[in-house]
C-alpha atoms as an extended CHARMM CRD file, in Angstrom:
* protein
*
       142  EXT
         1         1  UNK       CA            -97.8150000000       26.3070000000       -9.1050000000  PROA      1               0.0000000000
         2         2  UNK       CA            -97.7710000000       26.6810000000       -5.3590000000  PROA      2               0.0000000000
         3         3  UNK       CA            -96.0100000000       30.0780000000       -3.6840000000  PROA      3               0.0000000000
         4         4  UNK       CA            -94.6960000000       32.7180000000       -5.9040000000  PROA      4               0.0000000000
         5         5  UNK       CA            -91.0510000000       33.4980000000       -4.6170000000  PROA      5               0.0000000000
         6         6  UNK       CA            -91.8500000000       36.9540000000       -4.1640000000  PROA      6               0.0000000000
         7         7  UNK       CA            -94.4650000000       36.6000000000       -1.3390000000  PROA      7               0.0000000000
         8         8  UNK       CA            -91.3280000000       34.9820000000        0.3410000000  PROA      8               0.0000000000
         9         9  UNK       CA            -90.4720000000       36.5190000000        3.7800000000  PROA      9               0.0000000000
        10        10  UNK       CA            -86.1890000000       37.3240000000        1.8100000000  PROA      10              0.0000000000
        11        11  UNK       CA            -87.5080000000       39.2480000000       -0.7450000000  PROA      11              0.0000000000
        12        12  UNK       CA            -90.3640000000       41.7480000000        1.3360000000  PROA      12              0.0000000000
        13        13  UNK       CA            -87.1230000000       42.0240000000        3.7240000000  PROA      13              0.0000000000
        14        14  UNK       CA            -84.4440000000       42.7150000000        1.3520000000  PROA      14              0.0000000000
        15        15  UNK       CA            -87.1390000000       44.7570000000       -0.8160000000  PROA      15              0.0000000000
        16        16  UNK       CA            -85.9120000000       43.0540000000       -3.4130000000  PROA      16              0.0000000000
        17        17  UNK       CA            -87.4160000000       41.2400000000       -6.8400000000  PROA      17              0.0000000000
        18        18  UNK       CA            -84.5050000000       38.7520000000       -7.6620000000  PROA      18              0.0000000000
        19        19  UNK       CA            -81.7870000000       36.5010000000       -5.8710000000  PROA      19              0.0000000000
        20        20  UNK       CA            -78.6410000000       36.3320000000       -7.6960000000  PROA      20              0.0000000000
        21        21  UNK       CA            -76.9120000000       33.0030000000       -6.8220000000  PROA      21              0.0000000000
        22        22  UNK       CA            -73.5050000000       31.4280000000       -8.6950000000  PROA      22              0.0000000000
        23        23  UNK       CA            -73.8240000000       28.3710000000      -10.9310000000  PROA      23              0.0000000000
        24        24  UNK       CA            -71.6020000000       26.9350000000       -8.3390000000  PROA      24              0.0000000000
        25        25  UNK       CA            -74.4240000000       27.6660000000       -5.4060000000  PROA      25              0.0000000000
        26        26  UNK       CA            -76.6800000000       26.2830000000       -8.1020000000  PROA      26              0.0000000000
        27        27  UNK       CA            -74.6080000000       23.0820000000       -8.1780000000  PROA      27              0.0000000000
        28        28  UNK       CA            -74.5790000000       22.6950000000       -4.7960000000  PROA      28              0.0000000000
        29        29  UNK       CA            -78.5670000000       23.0220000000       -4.5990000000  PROA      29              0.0000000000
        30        30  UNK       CA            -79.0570000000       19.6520000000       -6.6950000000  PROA      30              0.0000000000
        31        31  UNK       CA            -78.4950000000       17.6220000000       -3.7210000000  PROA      31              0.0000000000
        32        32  UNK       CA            -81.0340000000       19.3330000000       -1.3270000000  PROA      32              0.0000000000
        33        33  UNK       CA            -84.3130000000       17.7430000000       -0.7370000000  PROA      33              0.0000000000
        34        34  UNK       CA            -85.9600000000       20.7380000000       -1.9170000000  PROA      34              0.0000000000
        35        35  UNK       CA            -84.0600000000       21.1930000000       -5.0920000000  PROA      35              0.0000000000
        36        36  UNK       CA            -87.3290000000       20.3020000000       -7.1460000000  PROA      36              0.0000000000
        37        37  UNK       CA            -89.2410000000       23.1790000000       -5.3060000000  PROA      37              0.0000000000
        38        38  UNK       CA            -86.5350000000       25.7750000000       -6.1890000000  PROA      38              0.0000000000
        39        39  UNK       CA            -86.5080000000       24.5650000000       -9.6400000000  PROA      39              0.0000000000
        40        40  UNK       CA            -90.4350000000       26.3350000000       -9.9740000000  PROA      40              0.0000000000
        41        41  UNK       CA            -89.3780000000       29.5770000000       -8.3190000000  PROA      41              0.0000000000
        42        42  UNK       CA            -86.3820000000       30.0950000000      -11.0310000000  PROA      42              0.0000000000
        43        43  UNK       CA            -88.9350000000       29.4090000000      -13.4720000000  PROA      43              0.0000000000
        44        44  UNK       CA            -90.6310000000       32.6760000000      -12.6270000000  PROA      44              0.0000000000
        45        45  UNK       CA            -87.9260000000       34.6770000000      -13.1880000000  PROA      45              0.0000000000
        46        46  UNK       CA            -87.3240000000       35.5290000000       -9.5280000000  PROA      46              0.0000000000
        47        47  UNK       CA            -83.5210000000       33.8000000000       -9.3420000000  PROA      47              0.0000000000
        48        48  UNK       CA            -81.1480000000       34.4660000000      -11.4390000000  PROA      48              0.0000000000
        49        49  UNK       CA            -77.9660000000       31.7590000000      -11.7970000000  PROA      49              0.0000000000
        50        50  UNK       CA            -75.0470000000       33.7680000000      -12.8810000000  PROA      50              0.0000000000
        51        51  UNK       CA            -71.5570000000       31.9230000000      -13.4590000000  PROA      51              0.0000000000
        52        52  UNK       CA            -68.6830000000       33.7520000000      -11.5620000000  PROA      52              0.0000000000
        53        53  UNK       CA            -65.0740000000       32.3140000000      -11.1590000000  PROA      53              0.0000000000
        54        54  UNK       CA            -64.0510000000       31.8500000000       -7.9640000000  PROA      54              0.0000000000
        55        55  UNK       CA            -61.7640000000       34.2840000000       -6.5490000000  PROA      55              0.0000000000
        56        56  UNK       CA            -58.5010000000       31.6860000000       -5.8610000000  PROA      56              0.0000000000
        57        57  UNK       CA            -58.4780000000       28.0450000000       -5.4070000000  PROA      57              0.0000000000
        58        58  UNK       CA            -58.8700000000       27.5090000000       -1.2750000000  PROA      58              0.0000000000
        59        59  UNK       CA            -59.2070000000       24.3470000000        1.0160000000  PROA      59              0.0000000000
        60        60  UNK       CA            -60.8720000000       26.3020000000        3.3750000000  PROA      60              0.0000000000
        61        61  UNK       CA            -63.7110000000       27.1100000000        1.2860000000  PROA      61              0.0000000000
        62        62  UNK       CA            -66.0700000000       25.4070000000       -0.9340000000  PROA      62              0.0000000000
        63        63  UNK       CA            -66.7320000000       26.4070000000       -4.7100000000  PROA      63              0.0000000000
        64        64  UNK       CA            -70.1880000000       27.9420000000       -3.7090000000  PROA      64              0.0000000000
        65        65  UNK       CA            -68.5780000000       29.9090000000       -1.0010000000  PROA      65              0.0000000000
        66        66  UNK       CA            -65.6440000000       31.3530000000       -3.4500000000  PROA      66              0.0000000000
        67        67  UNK       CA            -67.7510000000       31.6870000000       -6.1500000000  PROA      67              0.0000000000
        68        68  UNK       CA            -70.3560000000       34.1110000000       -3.9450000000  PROA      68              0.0000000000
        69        69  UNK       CA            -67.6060000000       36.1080000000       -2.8410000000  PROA      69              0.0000000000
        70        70  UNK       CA            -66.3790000000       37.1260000000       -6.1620000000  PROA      70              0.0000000000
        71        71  UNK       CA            -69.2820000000       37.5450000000       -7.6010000000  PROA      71              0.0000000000
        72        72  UNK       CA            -70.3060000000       39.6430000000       -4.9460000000  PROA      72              0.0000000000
        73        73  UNK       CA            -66.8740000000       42.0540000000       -5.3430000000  PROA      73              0.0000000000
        74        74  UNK       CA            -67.5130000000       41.9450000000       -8.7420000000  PROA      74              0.0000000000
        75        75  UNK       CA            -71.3810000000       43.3800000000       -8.6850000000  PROA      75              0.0000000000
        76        76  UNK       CA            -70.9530000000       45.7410000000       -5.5080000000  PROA      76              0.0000000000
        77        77  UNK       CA            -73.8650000000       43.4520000000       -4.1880000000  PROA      77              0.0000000000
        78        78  UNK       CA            -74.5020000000       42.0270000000       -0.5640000000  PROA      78              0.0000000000
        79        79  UNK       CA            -74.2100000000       38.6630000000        0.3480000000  PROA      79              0.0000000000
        80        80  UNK       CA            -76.4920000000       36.5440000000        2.3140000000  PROA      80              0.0000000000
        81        81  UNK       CA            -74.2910000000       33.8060000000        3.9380000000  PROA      81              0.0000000000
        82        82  UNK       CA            -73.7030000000       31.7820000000        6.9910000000  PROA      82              0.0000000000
        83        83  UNK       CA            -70.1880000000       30.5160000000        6.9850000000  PROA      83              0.0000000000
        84        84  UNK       CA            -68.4400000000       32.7820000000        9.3300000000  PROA      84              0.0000000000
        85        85  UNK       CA            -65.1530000000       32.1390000000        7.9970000000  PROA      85              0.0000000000
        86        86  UNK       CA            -66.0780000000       32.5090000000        4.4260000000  PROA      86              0.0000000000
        87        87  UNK       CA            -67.8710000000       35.5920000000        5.7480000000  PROA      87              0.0000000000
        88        88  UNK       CA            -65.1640000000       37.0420000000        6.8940000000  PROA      88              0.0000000000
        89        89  UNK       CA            -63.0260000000       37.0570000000        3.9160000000  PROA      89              0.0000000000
        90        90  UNK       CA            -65.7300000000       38.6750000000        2.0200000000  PROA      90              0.0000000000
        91        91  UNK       CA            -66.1220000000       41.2470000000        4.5610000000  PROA      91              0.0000000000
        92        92  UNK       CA            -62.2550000000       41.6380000000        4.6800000000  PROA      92              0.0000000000
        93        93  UNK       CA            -62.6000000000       42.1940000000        0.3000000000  PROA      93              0.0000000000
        94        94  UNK       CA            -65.1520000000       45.1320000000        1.4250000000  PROA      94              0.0000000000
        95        95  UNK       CA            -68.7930000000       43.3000000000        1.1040000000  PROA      95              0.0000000000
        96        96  UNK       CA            -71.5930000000       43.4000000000        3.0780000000  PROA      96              0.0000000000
        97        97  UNK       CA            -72.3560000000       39.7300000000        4.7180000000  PROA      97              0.0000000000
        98        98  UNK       CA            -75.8460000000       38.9750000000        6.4760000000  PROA      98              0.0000000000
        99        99  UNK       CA            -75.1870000000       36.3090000000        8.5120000000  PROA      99              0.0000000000
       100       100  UNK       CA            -79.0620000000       34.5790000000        9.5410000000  PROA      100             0.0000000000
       101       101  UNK       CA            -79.5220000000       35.7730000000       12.9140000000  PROA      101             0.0000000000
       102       102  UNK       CA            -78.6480000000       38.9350000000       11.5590000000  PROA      102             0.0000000000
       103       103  UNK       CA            -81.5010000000       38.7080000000        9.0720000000  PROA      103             0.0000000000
       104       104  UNK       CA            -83.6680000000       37.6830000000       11.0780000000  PROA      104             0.0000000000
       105       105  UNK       CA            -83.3350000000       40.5680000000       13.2740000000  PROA      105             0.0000000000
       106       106  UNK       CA            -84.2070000000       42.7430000000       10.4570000000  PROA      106             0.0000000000
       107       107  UNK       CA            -86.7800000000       40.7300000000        9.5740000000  PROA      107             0.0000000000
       108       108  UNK       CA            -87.9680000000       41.3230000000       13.6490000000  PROA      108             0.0000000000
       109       109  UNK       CA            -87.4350000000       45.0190000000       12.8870000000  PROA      109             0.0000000000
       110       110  UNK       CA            -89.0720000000       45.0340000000        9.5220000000  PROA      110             0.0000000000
       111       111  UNK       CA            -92.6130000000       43.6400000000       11.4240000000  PROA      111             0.0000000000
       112       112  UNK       CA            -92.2240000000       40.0360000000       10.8490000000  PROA      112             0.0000000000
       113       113  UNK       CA            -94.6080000000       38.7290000000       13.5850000000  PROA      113             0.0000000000
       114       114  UNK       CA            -93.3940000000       36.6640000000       16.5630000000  PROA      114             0.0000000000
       115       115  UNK       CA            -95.1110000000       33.4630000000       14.6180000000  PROA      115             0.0000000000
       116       116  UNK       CA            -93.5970000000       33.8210000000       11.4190000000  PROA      116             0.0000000000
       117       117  UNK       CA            -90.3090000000       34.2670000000       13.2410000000  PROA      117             0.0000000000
       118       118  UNK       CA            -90.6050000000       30.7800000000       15.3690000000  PROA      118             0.0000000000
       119       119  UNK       CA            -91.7390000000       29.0780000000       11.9640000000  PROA      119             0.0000000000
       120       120  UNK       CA            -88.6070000000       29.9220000000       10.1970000000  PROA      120             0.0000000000
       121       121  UNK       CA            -86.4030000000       28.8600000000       12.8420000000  PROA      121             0.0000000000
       122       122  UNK       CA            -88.0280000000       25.9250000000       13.3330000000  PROA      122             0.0000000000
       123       123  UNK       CA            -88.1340000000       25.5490000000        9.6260000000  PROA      123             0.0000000000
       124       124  UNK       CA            -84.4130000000       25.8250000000       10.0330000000  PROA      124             0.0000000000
       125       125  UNK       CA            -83.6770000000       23.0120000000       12.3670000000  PROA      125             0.0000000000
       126       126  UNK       CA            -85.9570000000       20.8120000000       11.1310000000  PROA      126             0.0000000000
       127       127  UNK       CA            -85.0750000000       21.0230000000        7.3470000000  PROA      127             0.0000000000
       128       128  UNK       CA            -81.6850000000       22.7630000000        7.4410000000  PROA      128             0.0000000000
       129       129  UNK       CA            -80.0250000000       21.2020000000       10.5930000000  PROA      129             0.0000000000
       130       130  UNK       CA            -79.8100000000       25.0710000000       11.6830000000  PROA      130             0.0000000000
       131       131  UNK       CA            -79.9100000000       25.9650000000       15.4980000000  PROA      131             0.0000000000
       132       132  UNK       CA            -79.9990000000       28.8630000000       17.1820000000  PROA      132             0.0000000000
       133       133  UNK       CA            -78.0690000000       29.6210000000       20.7080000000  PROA      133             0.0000000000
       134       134  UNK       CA            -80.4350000000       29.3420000000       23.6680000000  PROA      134             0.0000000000
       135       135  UNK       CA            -79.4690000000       33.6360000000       24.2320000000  PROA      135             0.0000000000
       136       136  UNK       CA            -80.5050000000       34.6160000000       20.3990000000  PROA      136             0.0000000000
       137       137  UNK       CA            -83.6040000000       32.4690000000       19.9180000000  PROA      137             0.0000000000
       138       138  UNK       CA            -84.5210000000       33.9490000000       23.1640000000  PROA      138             0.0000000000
       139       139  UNK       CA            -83.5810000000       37.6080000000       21.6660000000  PROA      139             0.0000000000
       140       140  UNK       CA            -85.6270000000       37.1730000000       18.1580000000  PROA      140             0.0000000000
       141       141  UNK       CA            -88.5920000000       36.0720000000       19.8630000000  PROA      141             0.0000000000
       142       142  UNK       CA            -89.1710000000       38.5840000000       22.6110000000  PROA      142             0.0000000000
């Protein structure tokens, strides 16, 4: 096998040894291109799929979203997400949301090198459609 999950820049970060994600994020993962790839790294043990409810049935959300949220109330855990308005709600149910600028700037504070930083967010738009405002790409890699 290729890269163990744990010498992943999230988990040195987060000083952490294992992702929680909903069977409803898993879902959700089957249709990414890299799907196959994250199928290895739960086989070592290093993400864990839990099933969760979601918290109430929403339009403005998606399963994954909902699903994160209460799961997240539920455990007293963080939660790693980039929908604003999904964030929101979880931060208005008392959890702590990392938004990816945000942990990327821990990830700047935490001695990620100026390299490692560009890769990821070009990682981002390449592979995840992701970009970055002209003002914080400019912040992260000062």
């Amino acid at each position: 096998m290729g890269t163990n999950l744990k010498d992943l820049v999230i988990f040195k970060i987060l000083k952490t040894d294992k992702l929680i994600i909903t069977k409803k994020v898993f879902d959700e993962l089957r249709e990414s291109d890299f799907f196959d790839k994250f199928l290895e790294f739960l086989s070592d043990g290093n993400v864990e799929v839990k099933d969760s409810d979601r918290i109430c049935a929403s339009g403005d959300f998606g399963d994954g979203e909902l699903s994160s949220i209460f799961l997240a109330e539920k455990t007293g855990d963080s939660l790693l997400m980039d929908d604003r308005p999904a964030g929101r709600l979880a931060e208005e149910r008392g959890i702590i949301v990392m938004d990816i600028p945000t942990f990327l700037s821990l990830c700047k504070e935490r001695g990620v090198s100026r390299e490692e930083l560009k890769q990821i967010i070009d990682d981002l738009k390449e592979k995840d459609y992701y970009g970055f405002s002209k003002e914080t790409r400019e912040k992260l890699l000062e």
